[in-house]
C-alpha positions in Angstrom: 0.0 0.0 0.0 1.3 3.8 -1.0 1.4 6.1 2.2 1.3 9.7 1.5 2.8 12.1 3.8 0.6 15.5 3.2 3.5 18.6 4.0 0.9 21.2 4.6 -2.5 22.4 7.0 -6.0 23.6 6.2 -8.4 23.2 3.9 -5.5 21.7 1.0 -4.5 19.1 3.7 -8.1 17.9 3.9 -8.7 17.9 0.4 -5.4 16.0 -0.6 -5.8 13.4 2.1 -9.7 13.0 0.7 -8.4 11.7 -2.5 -5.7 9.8 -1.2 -8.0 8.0 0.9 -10.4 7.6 -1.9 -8.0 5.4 -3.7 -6.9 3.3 -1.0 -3.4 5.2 0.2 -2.4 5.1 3.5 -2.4 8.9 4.7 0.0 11.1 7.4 -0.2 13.9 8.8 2.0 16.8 9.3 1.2 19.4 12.4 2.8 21.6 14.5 1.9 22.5 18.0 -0.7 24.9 16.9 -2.5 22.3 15.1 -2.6 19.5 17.0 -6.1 19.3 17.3 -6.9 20.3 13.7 -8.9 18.8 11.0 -6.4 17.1 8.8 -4.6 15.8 11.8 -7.6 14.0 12.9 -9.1 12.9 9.5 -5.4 11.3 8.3 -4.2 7.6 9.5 -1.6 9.1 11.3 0.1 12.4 12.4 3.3 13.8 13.0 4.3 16.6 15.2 6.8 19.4 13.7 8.2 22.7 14.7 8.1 24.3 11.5 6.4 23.6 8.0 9.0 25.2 6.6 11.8 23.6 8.2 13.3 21.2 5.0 15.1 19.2 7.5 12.5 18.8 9.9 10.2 18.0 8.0 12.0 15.4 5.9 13.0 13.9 9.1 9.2 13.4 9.6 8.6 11.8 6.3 11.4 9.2 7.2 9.8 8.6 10.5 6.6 7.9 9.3 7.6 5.7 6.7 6.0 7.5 3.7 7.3 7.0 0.4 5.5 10.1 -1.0 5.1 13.6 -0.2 2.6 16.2 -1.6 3.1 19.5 -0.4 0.0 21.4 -1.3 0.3 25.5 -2.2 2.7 27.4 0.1 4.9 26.6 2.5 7.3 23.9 1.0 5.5 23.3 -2.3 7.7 25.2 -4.4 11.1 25.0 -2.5 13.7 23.1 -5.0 15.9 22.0 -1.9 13.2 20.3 -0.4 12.5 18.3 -3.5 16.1 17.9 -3.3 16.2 16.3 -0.2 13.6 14.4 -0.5 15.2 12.7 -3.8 18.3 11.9 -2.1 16.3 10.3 0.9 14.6 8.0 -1.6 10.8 9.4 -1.4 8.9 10.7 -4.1 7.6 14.0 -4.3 4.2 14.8 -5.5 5.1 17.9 -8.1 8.1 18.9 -10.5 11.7 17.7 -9.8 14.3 20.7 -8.3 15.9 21.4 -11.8 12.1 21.7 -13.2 11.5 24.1 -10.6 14.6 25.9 -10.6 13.6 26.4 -14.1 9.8 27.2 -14.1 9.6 28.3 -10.2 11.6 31.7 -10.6 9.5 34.2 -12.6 13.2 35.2 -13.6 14.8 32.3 -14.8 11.0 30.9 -16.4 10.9 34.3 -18.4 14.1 33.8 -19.7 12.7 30.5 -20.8 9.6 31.2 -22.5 11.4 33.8 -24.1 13.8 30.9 -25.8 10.1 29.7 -26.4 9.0 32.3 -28.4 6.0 33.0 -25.8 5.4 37.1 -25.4 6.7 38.1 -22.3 6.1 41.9 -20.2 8.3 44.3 -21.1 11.1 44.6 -18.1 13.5 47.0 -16.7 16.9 45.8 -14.8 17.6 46.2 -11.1 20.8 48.2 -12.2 18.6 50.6 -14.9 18.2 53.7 -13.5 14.7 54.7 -12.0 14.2 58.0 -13.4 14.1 56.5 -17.1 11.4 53.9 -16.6 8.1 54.2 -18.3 5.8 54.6 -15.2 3.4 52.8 -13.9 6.1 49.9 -13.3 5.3 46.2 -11.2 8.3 45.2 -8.8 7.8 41.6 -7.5 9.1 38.9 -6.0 11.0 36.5 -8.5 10.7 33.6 -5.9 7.4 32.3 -4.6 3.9 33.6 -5.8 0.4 34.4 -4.3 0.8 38.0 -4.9 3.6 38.5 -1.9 6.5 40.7 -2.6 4.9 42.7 -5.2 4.2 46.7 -5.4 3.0 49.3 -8.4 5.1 52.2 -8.7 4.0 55.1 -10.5 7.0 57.4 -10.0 10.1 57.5 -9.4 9.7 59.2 -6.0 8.1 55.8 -4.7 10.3 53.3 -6.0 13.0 52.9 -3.7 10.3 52.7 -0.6 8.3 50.4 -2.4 11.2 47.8 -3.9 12.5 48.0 -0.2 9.2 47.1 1.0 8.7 44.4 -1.5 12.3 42.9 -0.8 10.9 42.6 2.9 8.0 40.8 2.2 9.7 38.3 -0.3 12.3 37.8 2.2 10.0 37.1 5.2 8.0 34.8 2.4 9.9 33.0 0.4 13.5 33.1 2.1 14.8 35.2 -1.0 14.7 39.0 -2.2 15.7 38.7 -5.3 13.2 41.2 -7.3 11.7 42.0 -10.7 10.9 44.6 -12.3 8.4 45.1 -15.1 6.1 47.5 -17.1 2.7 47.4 -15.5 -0.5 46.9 -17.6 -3.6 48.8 -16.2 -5.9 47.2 -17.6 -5.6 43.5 -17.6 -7.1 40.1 -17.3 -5.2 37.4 -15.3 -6.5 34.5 -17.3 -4.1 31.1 -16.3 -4.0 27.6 -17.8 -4.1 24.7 -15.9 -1.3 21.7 -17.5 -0.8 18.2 -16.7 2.2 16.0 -17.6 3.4 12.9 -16.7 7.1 11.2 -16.9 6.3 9.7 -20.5 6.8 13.3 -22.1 3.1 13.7 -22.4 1.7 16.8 -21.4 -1.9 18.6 -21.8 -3.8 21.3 -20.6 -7.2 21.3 -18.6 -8.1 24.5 -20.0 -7.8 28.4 -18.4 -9.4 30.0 -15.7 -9.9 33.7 -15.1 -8.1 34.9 -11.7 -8.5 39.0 -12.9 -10.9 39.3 -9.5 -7.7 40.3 -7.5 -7.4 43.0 -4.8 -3.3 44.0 -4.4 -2.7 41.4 -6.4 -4.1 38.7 -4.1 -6.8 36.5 -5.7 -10.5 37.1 -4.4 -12.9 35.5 -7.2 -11.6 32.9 -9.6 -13.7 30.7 -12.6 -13.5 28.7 -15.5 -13.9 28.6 -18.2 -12.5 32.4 -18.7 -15.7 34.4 -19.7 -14.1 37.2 -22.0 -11.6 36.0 -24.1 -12.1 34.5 -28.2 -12.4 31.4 -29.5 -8.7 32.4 -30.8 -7.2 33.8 -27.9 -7.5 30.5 -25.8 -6.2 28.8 -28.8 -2.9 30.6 -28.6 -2.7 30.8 -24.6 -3.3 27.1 -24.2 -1.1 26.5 -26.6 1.3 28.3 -25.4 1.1 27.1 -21.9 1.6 23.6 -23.2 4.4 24.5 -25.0 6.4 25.8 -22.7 5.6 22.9 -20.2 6.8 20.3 -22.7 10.3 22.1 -23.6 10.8 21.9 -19.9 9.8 18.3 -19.2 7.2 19.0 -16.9 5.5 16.5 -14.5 3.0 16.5 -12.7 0.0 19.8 -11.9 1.3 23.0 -13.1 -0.4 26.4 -13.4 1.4 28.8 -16.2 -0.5 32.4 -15.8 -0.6 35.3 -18.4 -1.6 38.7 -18.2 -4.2 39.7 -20.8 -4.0 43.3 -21.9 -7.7 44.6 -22.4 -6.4 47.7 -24.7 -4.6 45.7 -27.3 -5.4 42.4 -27.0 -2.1 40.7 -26.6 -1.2 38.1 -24.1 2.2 37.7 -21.8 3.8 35.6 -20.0 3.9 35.6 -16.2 4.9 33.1 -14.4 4.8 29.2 -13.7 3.1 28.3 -10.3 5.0 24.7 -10.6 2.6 23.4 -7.7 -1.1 22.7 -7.1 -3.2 26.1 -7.3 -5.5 27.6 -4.3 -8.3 27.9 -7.4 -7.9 24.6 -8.4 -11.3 23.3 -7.9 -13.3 25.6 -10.8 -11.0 23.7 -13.0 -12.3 20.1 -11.6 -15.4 21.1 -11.7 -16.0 22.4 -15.9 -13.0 19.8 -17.1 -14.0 16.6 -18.7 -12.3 14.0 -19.3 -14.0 11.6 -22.1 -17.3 12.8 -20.2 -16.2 12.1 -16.7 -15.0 14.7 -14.3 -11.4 15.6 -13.5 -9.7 15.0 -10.1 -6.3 16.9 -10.2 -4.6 15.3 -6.9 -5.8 12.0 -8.1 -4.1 12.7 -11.8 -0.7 14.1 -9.7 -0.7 10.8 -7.7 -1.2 8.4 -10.6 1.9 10.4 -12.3 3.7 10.8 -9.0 3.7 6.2 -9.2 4.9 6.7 -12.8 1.0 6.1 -14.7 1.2 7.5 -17.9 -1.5 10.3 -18.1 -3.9 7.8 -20.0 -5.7 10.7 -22.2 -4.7 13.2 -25.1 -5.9 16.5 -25.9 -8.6 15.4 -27.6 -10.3 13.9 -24.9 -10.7 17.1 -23.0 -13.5 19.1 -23.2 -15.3 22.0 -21.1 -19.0 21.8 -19.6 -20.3 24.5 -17.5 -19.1 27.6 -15.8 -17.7 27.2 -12.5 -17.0 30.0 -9.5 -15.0 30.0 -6.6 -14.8 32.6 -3.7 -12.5 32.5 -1.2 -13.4 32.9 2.4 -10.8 35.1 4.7 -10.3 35.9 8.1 -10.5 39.7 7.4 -12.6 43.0 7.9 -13.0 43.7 4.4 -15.7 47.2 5.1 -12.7 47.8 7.8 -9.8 48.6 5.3 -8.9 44.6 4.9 -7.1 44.3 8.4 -6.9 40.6 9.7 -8.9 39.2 11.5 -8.4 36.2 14.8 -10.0 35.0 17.8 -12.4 31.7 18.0 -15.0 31.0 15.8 -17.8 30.5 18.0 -19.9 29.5 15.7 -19.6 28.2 11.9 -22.4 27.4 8.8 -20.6 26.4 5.3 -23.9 25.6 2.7 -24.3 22.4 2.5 -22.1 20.8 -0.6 -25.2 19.7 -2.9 -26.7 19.6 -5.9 -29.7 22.3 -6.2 -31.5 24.2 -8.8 -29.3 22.8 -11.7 -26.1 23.5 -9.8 -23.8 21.8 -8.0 -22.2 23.6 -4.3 -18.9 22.1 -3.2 -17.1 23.6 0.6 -13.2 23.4 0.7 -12.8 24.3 4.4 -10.9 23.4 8.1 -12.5 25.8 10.1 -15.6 24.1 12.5 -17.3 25.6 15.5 -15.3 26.5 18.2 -12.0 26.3 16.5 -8.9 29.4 16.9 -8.2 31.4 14.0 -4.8 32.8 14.4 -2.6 35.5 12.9 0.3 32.6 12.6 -0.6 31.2 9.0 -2.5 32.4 5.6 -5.6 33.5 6.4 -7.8 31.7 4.2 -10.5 29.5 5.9 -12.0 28.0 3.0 -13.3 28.1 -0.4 -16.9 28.0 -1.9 -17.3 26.9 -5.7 -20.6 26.5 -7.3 -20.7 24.9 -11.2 -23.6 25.6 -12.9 -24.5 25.0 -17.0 -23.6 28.1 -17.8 -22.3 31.5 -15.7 -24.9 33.4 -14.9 -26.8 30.4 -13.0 -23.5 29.4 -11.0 -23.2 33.2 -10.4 -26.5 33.5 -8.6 -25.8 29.8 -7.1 -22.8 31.4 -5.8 -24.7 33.9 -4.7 -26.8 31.9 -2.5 -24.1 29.7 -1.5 -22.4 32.9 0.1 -25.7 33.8 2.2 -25.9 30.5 3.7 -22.1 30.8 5.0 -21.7 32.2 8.8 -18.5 32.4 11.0 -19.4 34.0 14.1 -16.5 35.2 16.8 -14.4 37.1 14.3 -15.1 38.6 11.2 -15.0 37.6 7.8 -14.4 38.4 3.9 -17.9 36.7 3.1 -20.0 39.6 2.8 -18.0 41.4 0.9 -17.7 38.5 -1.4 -21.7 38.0 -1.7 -21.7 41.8 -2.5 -19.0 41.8 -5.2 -20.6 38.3 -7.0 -23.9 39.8 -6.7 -22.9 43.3 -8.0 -23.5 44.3 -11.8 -19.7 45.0 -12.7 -19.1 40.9 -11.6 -22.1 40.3 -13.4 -21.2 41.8 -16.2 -17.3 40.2 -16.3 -16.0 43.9 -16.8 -13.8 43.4 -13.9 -10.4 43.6 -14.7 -7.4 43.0 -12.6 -6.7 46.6 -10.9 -10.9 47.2 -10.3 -10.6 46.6 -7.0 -7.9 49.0 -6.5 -9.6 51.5 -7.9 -13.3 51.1 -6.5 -14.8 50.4 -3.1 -17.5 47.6 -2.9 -20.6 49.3 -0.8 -20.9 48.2 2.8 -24.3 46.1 3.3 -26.7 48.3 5.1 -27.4 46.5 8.7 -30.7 47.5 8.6 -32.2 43.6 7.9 -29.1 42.6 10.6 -30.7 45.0 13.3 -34.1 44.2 12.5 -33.0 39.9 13.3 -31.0 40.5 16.1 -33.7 42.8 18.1 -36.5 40.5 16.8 -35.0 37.2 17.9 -34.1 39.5 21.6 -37.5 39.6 21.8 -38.7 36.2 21.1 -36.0 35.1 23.5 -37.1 37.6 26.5 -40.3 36.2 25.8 -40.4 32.1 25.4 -40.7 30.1 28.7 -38.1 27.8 28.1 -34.7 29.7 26.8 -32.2 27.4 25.5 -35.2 25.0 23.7 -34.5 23.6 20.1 -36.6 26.1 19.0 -34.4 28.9 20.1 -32.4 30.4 17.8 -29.7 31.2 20.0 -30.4 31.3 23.4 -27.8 30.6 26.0 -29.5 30.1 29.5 -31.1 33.3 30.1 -34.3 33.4 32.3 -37.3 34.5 30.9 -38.4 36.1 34.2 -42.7 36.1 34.8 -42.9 39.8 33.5 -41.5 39.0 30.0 -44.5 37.1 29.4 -45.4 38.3 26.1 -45.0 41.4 27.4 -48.2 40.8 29.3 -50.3 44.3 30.5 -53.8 43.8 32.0 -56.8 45.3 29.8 -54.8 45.8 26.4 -53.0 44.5 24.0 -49.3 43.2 24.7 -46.9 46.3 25.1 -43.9 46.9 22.3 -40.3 46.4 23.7 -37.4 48.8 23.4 -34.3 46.5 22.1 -30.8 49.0 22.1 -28.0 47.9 19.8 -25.2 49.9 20.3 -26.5 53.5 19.6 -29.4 52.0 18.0 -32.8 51.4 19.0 -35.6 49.0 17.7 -39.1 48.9 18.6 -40.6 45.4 18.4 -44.2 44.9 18.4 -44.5 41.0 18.2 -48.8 41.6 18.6 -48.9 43.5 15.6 -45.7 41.9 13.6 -43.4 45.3 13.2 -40.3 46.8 14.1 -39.6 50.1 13.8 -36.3 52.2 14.3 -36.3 55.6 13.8 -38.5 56.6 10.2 -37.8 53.3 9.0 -40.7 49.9 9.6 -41.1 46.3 8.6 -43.9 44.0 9.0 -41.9 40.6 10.3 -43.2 37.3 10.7 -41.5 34.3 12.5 -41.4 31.3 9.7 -39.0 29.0 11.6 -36.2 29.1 14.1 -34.2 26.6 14.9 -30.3 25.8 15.9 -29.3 29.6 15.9 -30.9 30.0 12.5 -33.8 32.3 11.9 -36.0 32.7 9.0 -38.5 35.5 9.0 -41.1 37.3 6.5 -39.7 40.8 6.1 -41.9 42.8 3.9 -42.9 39.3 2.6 -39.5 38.7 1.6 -38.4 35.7 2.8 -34.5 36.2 4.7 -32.7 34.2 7.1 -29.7 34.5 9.6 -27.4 32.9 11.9 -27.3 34.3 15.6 -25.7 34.0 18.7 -27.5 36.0 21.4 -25.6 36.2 24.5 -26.6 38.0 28.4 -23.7 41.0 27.1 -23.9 40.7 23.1 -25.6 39.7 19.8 -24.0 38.8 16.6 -25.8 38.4 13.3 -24.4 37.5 10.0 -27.0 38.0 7.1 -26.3 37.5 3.6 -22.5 36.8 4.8 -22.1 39.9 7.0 -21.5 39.8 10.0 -22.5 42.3 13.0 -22.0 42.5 16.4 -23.4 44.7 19.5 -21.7 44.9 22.8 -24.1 45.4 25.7 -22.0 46.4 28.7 -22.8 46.6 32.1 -22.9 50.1 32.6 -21.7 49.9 36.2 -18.1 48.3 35.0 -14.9 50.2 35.3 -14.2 50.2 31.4 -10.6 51.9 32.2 -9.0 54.5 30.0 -9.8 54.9 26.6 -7.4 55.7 23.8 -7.4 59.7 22.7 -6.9 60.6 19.0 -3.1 60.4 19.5 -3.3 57.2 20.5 -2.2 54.5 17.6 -3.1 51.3 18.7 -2.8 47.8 16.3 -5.4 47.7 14.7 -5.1 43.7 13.8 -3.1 41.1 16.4 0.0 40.9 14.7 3.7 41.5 15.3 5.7 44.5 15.5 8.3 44.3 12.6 9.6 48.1 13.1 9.8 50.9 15.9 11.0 54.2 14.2 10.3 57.0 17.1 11.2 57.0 20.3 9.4 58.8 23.3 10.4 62.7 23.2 10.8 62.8 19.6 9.2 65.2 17.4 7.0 63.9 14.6 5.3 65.6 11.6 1.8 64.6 10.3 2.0 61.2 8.6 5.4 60.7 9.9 5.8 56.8 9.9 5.9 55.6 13.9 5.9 52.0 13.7 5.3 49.1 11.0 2.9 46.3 12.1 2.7 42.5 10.3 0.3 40.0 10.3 -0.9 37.2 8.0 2.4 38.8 5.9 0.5 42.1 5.4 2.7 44.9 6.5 0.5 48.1 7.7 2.1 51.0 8.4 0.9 53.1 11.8 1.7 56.9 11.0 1.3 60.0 13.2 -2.1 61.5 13.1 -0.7 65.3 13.3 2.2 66.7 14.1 3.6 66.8 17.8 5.9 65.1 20.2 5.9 60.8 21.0 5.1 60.5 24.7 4.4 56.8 24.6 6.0 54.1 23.4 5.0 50.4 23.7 5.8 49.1 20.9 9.1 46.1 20.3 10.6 44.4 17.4 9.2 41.2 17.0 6.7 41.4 20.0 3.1 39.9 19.5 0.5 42.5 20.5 -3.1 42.2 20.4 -6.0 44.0 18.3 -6.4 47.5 20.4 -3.1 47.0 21.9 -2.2 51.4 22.1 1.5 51.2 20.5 2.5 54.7 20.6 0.5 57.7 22.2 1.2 61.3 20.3 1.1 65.1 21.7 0.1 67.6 19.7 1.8 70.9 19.7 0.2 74.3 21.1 -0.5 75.3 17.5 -2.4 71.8 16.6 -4.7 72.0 19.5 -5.3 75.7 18.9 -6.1 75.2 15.5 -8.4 71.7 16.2 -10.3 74.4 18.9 
């Protein structure tokens, strides 16, 4: 029997070790302390503990102890490290992926341009390292020429920025990928990222699966990604598949390999990127449309036939496309709160159930369950949701509909902001392009529906006589108390309550089905509730939402958003508040850089600190001028969200001119 020893965590773990298990491999584990308790350690035949995914030695140490003869490494981490497939060679176990001279090759973006060059493949137009700044034809793209996922990578549009902004990409690919080395090329405005997804085994066959559109990026991280691409000709994928295959074959590629291309909207022309030589995040849109002589495609399965030596067992020809497929990818972030990071437990979690409905077809990537830690330690993806549909308007609004049946509650989440960007017009329309979302704010979701759940299930709660039944949406314990007896008054009708979220306040009249707040009213009726769901008639429009309702608190997520009120006890010593000089982190993260020091005289947007987490560098800056008078703030010290990092003065003349 094969054993496959699964080098990663998360929701790529679990879907690798799936597969593997499928076909009757024995499965391992990898974890460090953090994870001990996590899904993929539980679900494989074994686990073993390591420091470090990243450590090459350790972790090939813990292949050799656990006897495995193969190793897939996922996306990340190890996956694209040609010394780790190095050792493992030497050591005798088979890696799941390229070998370390195909990766050396393809894995750089600067040694694989020089290749598809040789190739005849159109590459970007580049500058040198040595060329000097003021001569560049602006906007420019420095990035990272190790690793991938959009890390180590900034636009320039003068020369002013670019020495800050190379030396802040050269951080980030350092702290990434081990390795600063940089790129720098001419920057296309408006783009599509469209990629193409190759197969090849160690016969010297090699295919393609088809493209997939990634151009849904903000920052040049990924957000929304489908197949097949839903813009470009009949001729254009004919060249970029082409292309992509080509290039994979001179190489002697083996194994699943991604080669990307940028798309420029304004002429028409496609170049070369880069060669992802792993498994992709976005993998899944491409399982779900590809055929294979009618059947559907399972990509880890394909790498682990190849990975035994299997020839590939199909040509070209037998490939075809059916449907439209769309994933979203699910964050631990504050996307309405500038994109900041997000941890803490997940209290609560609802994924839509993977199913076929309505002519399409819902499938959950995920790790995250009820009750489970998010940290600020590892990428902060917690899952994926893909919907297929025959074509890509219906697996759009089954996306849609996927999103509003996904809840996290306990930290915030990227899912509303997804729901609202799939169910916008520009999405709808495919005009996005790869820069859109750098350029354009998605509109928060109005709370309104949000307030209205949260003080009508209050209300039903106050008002049941047993809190805590399976009816209860999400009561925890709290007596009803003979008063709160359907608000009870002798001689009339039952009296409204007053609910107060925050600085908001809702009155509920359950006799007459309404809620008012302010100008605004909705005539609500209770269809079910059950297991901290709710579904109501609002306006006879039928809406549901996940709640936790807590003695201090309520959280509601609706349509993916999610919203929380605090109610204090307004007898507690709350203890000093931060003043507007205060700067406090604004994400749990570490300190990577402490540039003042108390006394010292700052102007306004002076730079005071530098703040990391999740490998997003965030810069705290001073709010106006004046003098530091507090410093808390370390290199490489964890702090936590609100954590007050340095505390600001203004000078006489500030505070005269903010009277």
């Amino acid at each position: 029997m094969n054993t496959l020893l699964v080098a990663n965590r998360g929701e790529i773990a679990r879907r690798v070790l799936a597969t593997a298990r499928r076909l009757g491999w024995r499965t391992v584990a990898l974890h460090t302390d953090l994870d001990a308790g996590a899904l993929h350690v539980t679900e494989a035949d074994r686990a073993v503990r390591v420091a470090s995914y990243l450590d090459i030695g350790e972790v090939v140490a813990a292949v050799r102890a656990s006897g495995a003869g193969f190793v897939h490494p996922g996306y990340g981490f190890l996956s694209e490290r040609a010394p780790f497939a190095r050792a493992l060679a030497e050591a005798g176990i088979t890696l799941v992926g390229p070998s370390a001279d195909v990766m050396d090759a393809m894995g750089r973006k600067d040694a694989a341009r020089v290749l598809a060059v040789e190739a005849g493949v159109p590459v970007v137009p580049s500058y040198d390292l040595d060329d000097d700044p003021a001569g560049f034809a602006y906007p420019v793209l420095v990035k990272a020429a190790a690793g991938g996922g959009g890390k180590g990578m900034r636009v320039v549009r003068s020369s002013g920025e670019y020495a800050e902004a190379l030396a802040a990409a050269q951080r980030e690919a350092a702290s990434s990928f081990g390795d600063d080395t940089m790129l720098i090329e001419k920057y296309v405005e408006s783009g599509r990222h469209i990629e193409v997804q190759v197969m090849g085994d160690t016969h010297g066959h090699v295919v393609h699966l088809f493209e997939r559109d990634c151009s849904t990026q903000r920052r040049h991280q990924k957000v929304l990604e489908e197949a097949p691409a839903p813009t470009i000709s009949a001729e254009q994928r004919a060249a970029i598949t082409a292309s992509a295959t080509a290039l994979a074959a001179q190489v002697g590629y083996t194994g699943a390999g991604t080669v990307e291309f940028l798309l420029d909207n304004a002429s028409g022309e496609f170049y070369f990127l880069e060669m992802n030589t792993r498994l992709q995040v976005e993998h899944p849109v491409t399982e779900e449309v590809a055929r294979v002589r009618g059947e559907r495609v399972d990509l880890v399965a394909l790498q682990l036939a190849v990975a035994t030596g299997a020839h590939l067992g199909f040509t070209q020809d037998d490939v075809t496309l059916e449907g439209h497929a769309i994933e979203a990818r699910v964050y631990a972030e504050d996307s309405f709160g500038g994109f900041l990071p997000q941890a803490g437990t997940a209290s609560l979690v609802r994924w839509p159930v993977a199913v076929e409905r309505t002519g399409t077809r819902v499938r959950v990537d995920h790790a995250l369950v009820s009750g489970q830690e998010v940290s600020t330690a590892y990428d902060p993806m917690l899952g994926k949701v893909v919907v297929w549909g025959p074509d890509r308007e219906s697996a759009r609004a089954g996306l849609v509909a996927a999103l509003d049946d996904t809840a996290v509650l306990g930290l915030t989440t990227n899912t509303g902001f997804l729901r609202a960007l799939v169910a916008g017009q520009e999405f709808g329309d495919a005009t996005l392009d790869t820069a859109w979302l750098d350029r354009h704010e998605v509109p928060a979701p109005d709370g309104a529906l949000a307030r209205v759940f949260a003080a009508w299930t209050q209300v039903l709660l106050d008002t049941t006589d047993s809190p805590g039944s399976h009816d209860s949406p999400g009561a925890t314990g709290r007596a009803a108390g003979p008063w709160h007896a359907d608000g009870w008054r002798m001689g009339a009708d039952p009296a409204p309550d007053t609910v107060t979220l925050g600085t908001d306040q809702l009155v509920v009249d359950r006799h007459r089905g309404r809620v008012d707040e302010g100008a605004r009213s909705w005539e609500v009726r209770t269809v079910s509730a059950a297991d901290h769901t709710m579904h109501l008639l609002v306006d006879g429009q039928a809406e549901h939402a996940v709640l936790h309702v807590r003695s201090g608190a309520v959280e509601v997520v609706h349509r993916g958003q999610r919203w929380a009120w605090e109610r204090p006890d307004p007898f507690a010593d709350r203890g000093p508040e931060a003043g507007d000089g205060s700067l406090v982190a604004p994400m749990p993260g570490t300190v990577l850089d402490v540039r003042v020091e108390a006394g010292q005289q700052v102007a306004e947007g002076d730079v005071l600190g530098v703040l990391e987490a999740m490998k997003m560098e965030l810069a705290l800056t001073a709010p106006f001028a004046g003098t530091v008078v507090t410093v808390d703030a370390v290199v490489g010290r964890q702090v936590p969200l609100g954590h007050v990092l340095f505390h600001v003065e203004p000078h006489d003349d500030t505070q005269q001119e903010q009277g």
